[in-house]
C-alpha positions as CSV (number, residue, x, y, z in Angstrom):
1,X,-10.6,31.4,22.9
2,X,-10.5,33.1,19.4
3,X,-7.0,34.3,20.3
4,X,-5.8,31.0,20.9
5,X,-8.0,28.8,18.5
6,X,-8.3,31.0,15.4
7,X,-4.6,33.0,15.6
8,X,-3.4,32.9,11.6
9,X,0.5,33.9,11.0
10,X,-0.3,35.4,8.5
11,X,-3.8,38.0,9.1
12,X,-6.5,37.8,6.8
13,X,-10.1,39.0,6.7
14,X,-12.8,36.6,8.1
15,X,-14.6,36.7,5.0
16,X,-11.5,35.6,2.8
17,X,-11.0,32.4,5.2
18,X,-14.5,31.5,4.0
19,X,-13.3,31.8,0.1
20,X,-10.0,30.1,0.9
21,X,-11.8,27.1,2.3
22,X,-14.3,26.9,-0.3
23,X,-11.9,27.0,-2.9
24,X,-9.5,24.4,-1.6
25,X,-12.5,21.9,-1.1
26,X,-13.4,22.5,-4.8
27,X,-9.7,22.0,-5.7
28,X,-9.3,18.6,-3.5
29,X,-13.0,17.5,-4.3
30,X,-11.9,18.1,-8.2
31,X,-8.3,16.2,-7.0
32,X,-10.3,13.1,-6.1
33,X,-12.0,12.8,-9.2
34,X,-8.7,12.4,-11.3
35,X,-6.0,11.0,-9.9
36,X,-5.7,7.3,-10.8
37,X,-5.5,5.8,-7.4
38,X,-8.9,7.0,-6.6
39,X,-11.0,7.1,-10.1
40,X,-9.5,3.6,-10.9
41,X,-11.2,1.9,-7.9
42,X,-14.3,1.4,-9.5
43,X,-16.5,4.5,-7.9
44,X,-17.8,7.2,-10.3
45,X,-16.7,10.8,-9.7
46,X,-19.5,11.7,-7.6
47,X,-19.2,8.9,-5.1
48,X,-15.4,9.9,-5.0
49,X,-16.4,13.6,-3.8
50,X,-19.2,12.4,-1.5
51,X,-16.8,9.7,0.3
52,X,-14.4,12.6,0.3
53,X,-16.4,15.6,1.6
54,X,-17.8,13.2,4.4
55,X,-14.6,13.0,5.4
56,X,-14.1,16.6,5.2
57,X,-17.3,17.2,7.3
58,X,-16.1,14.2,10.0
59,X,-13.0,16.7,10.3
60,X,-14.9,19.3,10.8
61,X,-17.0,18.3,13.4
62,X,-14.0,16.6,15.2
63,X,-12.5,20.0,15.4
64,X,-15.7,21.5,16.6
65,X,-16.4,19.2,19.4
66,X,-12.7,20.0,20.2
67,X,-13.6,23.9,20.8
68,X,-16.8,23.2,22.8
69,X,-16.2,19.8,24.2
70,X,-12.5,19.5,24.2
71,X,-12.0,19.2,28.3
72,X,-15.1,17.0,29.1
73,X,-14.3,14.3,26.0
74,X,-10.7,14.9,26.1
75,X,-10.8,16.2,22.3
76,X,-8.3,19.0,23.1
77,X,-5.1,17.6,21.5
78,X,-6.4,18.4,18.5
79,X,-6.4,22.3,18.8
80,X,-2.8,22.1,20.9
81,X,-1.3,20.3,18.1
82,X,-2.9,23.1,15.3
83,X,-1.2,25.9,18.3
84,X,1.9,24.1,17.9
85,X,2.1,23.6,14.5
86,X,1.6,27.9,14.0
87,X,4.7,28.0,16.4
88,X,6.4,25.3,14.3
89,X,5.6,27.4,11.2
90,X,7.5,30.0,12.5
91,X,10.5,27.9,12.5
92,X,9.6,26.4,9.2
93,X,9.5,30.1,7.8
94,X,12.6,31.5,9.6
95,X,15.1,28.4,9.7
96,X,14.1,25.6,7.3
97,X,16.9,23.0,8.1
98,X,16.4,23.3,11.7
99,X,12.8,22.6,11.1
100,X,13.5,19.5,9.7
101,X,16.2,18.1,11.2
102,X,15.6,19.2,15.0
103,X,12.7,16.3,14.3
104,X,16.1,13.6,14.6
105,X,18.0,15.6,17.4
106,X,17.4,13.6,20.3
107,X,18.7,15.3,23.9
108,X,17.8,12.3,26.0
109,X,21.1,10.2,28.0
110,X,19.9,7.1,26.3
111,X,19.8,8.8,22.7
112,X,17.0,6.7,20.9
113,X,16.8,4.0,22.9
114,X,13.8,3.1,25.2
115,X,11.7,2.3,22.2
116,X,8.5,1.6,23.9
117,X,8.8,4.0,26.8
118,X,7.0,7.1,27.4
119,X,9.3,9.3,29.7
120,X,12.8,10.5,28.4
121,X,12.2,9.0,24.9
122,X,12.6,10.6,21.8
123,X,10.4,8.2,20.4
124,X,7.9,9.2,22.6
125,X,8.0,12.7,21.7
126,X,8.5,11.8,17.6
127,X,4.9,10.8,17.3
128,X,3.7,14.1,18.4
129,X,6.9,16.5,16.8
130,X,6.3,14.8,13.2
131,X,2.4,15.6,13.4
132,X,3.3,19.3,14.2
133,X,5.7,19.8,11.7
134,X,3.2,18.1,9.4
135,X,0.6,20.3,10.3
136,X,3.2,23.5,9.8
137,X,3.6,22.6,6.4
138,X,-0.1,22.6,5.9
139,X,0.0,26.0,7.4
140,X,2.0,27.6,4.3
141,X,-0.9,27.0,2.0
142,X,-3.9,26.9,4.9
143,X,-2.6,30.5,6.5
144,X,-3.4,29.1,9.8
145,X,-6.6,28.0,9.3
146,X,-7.7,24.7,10.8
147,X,-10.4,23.9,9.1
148,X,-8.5,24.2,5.8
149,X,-6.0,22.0,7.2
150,X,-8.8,19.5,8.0
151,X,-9.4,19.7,3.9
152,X,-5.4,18.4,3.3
153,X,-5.2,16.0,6.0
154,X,-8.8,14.1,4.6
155,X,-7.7,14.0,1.6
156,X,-4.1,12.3,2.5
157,X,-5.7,10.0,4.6
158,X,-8.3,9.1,2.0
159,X,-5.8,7.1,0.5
160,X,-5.8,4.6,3.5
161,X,-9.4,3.9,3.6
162,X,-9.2,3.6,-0.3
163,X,-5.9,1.2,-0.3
164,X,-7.9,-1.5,2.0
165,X,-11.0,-0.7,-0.1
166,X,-9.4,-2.0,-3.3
167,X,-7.7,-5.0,-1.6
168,X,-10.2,-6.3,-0.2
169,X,-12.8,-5.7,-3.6
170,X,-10.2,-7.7,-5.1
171,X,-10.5,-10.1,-2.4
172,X,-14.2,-10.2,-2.1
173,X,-15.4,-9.0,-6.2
174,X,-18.8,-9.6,-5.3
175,X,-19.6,-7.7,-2.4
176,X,-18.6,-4.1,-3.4
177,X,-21.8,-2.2,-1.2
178,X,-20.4,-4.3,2.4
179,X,-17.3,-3.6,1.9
180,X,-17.3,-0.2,0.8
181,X,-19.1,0.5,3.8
182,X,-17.0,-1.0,6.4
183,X,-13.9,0.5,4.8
184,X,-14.7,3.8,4.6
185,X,-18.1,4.8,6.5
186,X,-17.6,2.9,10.7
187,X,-18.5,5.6,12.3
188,X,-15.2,5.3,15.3
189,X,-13.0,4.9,11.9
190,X,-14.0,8.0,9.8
191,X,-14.4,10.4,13.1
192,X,-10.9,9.4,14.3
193,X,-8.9,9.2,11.5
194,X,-10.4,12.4,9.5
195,X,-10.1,14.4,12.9
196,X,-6.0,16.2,12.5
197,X,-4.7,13.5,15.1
198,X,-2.8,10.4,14.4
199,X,-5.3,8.0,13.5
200,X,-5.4,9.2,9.7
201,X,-1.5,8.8,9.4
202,X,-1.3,5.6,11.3
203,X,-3.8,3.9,9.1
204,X,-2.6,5.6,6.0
205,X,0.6,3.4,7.3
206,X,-0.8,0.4,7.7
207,X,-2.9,0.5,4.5
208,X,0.1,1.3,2.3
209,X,1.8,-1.7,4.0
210,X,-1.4,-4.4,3.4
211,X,-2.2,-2.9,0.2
212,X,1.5,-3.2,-1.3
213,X,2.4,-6.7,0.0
214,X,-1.1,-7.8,-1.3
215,X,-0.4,-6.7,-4.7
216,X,3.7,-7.7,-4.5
217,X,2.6,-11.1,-3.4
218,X,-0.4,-11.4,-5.8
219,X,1.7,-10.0,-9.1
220,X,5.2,-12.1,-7.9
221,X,7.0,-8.9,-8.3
222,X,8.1,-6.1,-6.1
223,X,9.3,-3.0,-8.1
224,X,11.5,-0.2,-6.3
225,X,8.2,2.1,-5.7
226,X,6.4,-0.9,-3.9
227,X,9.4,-0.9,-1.9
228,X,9.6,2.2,-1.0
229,X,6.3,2.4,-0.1
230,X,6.0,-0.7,1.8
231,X,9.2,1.6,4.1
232,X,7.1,4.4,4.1
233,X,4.0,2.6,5.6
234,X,6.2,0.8,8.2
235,X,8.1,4.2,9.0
236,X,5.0,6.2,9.7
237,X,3.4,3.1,11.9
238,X,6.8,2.9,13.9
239,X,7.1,6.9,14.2
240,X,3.4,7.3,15.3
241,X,2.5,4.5,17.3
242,X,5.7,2.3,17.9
243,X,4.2,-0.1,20.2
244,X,1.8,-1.3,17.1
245,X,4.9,-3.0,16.1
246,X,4.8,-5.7,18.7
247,X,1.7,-7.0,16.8
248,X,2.8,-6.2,13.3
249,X,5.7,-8.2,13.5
250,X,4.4,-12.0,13.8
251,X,1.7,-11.0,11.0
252,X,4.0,-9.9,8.8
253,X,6.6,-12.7,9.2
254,X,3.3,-15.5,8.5
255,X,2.0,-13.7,5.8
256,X,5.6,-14.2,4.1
257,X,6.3,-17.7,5.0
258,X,2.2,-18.1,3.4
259,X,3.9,-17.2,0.4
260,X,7.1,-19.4,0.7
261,X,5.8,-22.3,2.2
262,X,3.0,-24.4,1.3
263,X,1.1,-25.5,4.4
264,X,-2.5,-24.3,5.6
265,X,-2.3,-20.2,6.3
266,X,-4.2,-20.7,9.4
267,X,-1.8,-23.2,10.8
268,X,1.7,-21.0,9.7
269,X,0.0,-18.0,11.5
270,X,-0.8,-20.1,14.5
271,X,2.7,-21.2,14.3
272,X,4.5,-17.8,14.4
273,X,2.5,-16.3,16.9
274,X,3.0,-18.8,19.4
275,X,6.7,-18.5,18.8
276,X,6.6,-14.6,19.2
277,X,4.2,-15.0,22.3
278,X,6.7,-17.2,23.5
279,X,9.5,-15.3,22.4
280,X,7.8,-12.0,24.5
281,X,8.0,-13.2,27.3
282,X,11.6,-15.1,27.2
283,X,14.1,-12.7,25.2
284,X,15.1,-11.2,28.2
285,X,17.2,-13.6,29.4
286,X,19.0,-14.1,26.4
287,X,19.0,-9.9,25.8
288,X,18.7,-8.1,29.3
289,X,18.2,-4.6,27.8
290,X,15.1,-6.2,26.2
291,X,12.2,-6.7,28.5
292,X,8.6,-6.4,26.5
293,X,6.3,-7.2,29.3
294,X,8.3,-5.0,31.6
295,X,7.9,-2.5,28.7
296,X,4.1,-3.0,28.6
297,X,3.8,-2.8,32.8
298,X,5.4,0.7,32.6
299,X,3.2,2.1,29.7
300,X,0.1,0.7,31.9
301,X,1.3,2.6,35.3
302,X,1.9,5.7,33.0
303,X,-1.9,5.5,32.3
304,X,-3.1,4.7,35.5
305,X,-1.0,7.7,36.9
306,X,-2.9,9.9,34.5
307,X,-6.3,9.7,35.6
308,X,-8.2,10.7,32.9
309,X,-11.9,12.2,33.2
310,X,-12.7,8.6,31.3
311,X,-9.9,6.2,32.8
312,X,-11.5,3.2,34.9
313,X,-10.4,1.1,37.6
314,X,-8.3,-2.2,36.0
315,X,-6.1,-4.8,37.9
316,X,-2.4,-4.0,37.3
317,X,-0.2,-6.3,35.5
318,X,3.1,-7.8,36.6
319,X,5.9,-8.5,33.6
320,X,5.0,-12.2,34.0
321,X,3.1,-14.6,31.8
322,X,0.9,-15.7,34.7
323,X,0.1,-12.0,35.4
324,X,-0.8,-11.3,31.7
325,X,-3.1,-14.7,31.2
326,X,-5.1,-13.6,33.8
327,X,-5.8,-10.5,33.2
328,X,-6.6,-11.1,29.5
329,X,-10.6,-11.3,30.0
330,X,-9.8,-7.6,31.8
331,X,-7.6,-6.9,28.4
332,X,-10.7,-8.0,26.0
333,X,-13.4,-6.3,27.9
334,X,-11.1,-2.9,27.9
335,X,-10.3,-3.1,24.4
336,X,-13.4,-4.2,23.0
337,X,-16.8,-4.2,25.0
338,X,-16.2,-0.6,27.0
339,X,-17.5,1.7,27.2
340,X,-20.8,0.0,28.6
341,X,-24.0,2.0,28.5
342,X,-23.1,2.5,32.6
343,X,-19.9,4.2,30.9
344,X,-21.5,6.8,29.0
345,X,-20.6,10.3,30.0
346,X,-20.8,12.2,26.9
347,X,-22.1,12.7,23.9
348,X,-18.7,10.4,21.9
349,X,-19.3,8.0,24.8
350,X,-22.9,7.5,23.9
351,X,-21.9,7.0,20.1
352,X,-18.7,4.6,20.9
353,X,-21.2,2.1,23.4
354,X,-23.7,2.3,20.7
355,X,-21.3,1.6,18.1
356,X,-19.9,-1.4,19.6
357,X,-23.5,-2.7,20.1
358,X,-24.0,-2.7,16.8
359,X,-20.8,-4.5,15.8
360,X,-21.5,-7.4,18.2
361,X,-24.8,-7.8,16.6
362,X,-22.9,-7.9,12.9
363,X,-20.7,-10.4,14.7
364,X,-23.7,-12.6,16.0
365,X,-25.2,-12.7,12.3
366,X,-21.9,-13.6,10.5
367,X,-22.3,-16.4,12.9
368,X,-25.5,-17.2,12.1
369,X,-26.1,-16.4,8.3
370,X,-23.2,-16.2,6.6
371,X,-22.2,-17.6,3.3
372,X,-20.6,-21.2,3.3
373,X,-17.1,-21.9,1.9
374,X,-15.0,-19.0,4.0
375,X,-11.6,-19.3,2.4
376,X,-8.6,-17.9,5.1
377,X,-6.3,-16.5,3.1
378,X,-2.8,-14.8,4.3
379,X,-4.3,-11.3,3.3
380,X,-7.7,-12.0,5.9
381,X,-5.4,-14.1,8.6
382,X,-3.4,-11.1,8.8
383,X,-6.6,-8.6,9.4
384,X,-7.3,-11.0,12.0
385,X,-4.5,-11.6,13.7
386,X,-3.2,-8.3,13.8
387,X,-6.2,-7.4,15.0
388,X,-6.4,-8.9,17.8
389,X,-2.6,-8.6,18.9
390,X,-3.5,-4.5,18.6
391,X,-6.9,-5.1,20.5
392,X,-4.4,-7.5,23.5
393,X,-2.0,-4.7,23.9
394,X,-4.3,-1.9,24.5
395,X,-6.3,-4.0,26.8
396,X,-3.0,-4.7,28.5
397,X,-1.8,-1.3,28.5
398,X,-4.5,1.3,28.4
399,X,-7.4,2.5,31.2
400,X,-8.6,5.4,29.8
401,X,-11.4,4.9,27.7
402,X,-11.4,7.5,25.5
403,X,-7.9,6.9,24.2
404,X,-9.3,2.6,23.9
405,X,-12.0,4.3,21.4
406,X,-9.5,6.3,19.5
407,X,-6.8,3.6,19.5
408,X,-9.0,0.5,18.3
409,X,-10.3,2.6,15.7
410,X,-8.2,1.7,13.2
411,X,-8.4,-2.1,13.7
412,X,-12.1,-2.0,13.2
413,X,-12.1,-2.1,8.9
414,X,-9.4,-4.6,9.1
415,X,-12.0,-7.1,11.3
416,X,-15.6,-5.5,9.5
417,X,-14.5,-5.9,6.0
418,X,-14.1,-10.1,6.1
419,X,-17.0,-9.9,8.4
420,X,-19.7,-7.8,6.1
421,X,-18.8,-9.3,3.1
422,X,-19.6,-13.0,4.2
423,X,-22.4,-12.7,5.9
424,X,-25.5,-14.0,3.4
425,X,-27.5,-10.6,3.2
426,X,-29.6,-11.9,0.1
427,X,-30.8,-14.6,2.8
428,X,-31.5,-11.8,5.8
429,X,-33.1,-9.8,3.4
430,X,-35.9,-12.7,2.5
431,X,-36.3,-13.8,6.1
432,X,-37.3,-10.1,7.0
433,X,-39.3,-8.6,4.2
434,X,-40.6,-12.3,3.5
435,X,-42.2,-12.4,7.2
436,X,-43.5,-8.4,6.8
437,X,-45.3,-9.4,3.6
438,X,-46.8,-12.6,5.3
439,X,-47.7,-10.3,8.0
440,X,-49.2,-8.1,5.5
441,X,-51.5,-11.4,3.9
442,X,-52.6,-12.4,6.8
443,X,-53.9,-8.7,8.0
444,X,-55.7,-8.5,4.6
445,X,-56.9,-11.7,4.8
């Protein structure tokens, strides 16, 4: 295992690894602490490094239950992508232009076409080929070393988690402890995306994309650098995870027309998404080569045909809107109640049932105690709706549990953030340490 896990193109002593690591997580822990994206968001330096080197330490431990779990929690991607990425370094090293542009060769009939397939498209394979190449690069400063490329990839990913953070502190001034914690510390959310798989990128993506419109919108002005950033987040979403794009559409159309048009958020949003359900299921007949819940039927029989150690039994859809209204309860319960405790396998299954048991009861006290006057603005109906289209088309499309944990990951800030924040804490907190201390009186007295 040590050949394949720990080979290094270029050989170094054991020892020096050690040193190398050390001293590039003082570097990127020193990093943290002064560049103005981070140090302007209202932590102090030593709440920078310690969000920072948990991510560091989520990494790590993602890439150890890789080595000694991989197979039985299907963590194993992790360490092919690190294999591939040495072989891509060797490319990188030898033939620097191919490296880079044999990511845009496509060899496939149909060219770049079949956008949400997953056989014979190079769109398929670009989510995987651009994290390779990424992690190649890393390789030229990390000498092969995973765990030092665990150290780059949490601190480019930091800036994700931090981009929501500071939206939604501007959204929410008062509540800087809730939402602090449910942008950065959800247990799914910092072991997915600080792990080197997608996750990080793919929220990175969608963070630069909230975080700039926010701003743009709020500031009535959209310099060249918001612009450009605002491509770069939708680029890495559509290279990454493509199918995301069926959701992110109709949100970012309403939150637009939010800013253009002066009825009620909630009812625009409600309005657009009706017309792009609609629109789903009906553009075929006016394009033929255009066929989304035919698209969404293949990527389910793709995962069916897998049979994962964690894939379940589901009822298989049919590209109709009758077949995908009845099987939206089956869609929910996928995407956001499983893995039930009769689910758990492993040790990640165990965590991900006991994780969402602990978000339905933050969802049943934001019912019950939360703060009056909850203002939907575009920024929130967004989060929401978003949300839930992601949450819909896994449901729809996925059986295999541990891909639903990993996928849904990077919903869950976007949907904890609005809830923490409102919920009346100040209130839970008297009703619980009131009743202890009238326990107490009444045991003294």
């Amino acid at each position: 295992m040590d050949k394949i896990f720990y080979f290094v193109p270029i050989k170094i002593e054991r020892l020096t690894h050690y040193l190398l690591f050390a001293a590039y997580l003082v570097l990127f822990s020193w990093l943290v602490t002064k560049i103005k994206f981070f140090n302007r968001s209202g932590f102090t330096n030593s709440q920078l490094v310690i969000i920072f080197l948990l991510k560091v330490m989520a990494g790590i431990f993602y890439g150890w239950i890789g080595v000694y779990y991989g197979q039985m929690a299907q963590m194993i991607d992790t360490w092919a992508y690190h294999v591939q990425g040495l072989e891509e370094y060797q490319l990188l090293i030898s033939h620097p232009v191919e490296f880079f542009t044999s990511l845009f060769h496509s060899s496939y009939e149909g060219g770049y076409t079949n956008f949400l397939v997953s056989q014979n498209s190079w769109w398929n394979d670009a989510k995987a080929n651009f994290f390779i190449k990424l992690m190649a690069i890393f390789d030229l400063f990390s000498f092969g070393n995973y765990y030092v490329n665990v150290i780059f990839y949490s601190f480019l990913s930091l800036f994700g988690p931090m981009a929501i953070y500071k939206v939604m502190k501007d959204v929410f001034p008062s509540e800087k402890i809730p939402v602090l914690i449910a942008s950065f510390l959800v247990p799914s959310f910092l072991y997915w995306t600080s792990g080197l798989h997608k996750e990080g990128l793919i929220f990175l993506g969608l963070a630069l994309l909230i975080y700039h419109l926010y701003f743009g919108f709020k500031e009535k002005r959209f310099p060249v650098y918001r612009i450009l950033l605002i491509l770069i987040g939708t680029g890495l979403v559509l290279i990454l995870r493509n199918f995301l794009i069926l959701p992110l559409l109709p949100a970012l159309v309403a939150w637009i027309l939010c800013q253009k048009l002066k009825f009620k958020p909630i009812f625009i949003y409600t309005i657009v998404f009706a017309v792009f359900l609609t629109l789903f299921f009906t553009v075929k007949y006016f394009i033929p080569g255009i066929d989304p819940p035919q698209s969404v039927v293949i990527k389910q029989k793709e995962f069916i045909a897998l049979e994962g150690h964690s894939s379940v039994a589901v009822n298989e859809l049919e590209p109709t809107f009758t077949s995908f209204l009845i099987n939206a309860p089956q869609a929910f319960s996928l995407s956001l109640l499983r893995p039930y405790p009769s689910d758990v396998r492993h040790l990640l299954s165990l965590a991900a049932a006991l994780e969402i048991a602990a978000i339905f009861l933050v969802f049943l006290v934001f019912l019950f105690w939360r703060k009056k006057g909850i203002t939907l603005s575009p920024v929130l109906l967004f989060c929401l709706f978003f949300s839930a289209g992601v949450l819909f088309m896994i449901g729809y499309s996925v059986n295999n549990l541990g891909a639903i944990v990993r996928y849904r990951s990077i919903v869950f800030p976007l949907l904890l953030v609005p809830m923490a924040a409102k919920i009346n804490w100040s209130r839970i907190n008297e009703l619980l340490f009131q009743n202890i201390k009238n326990e107490n009186n009444t045991y003294i007295s």
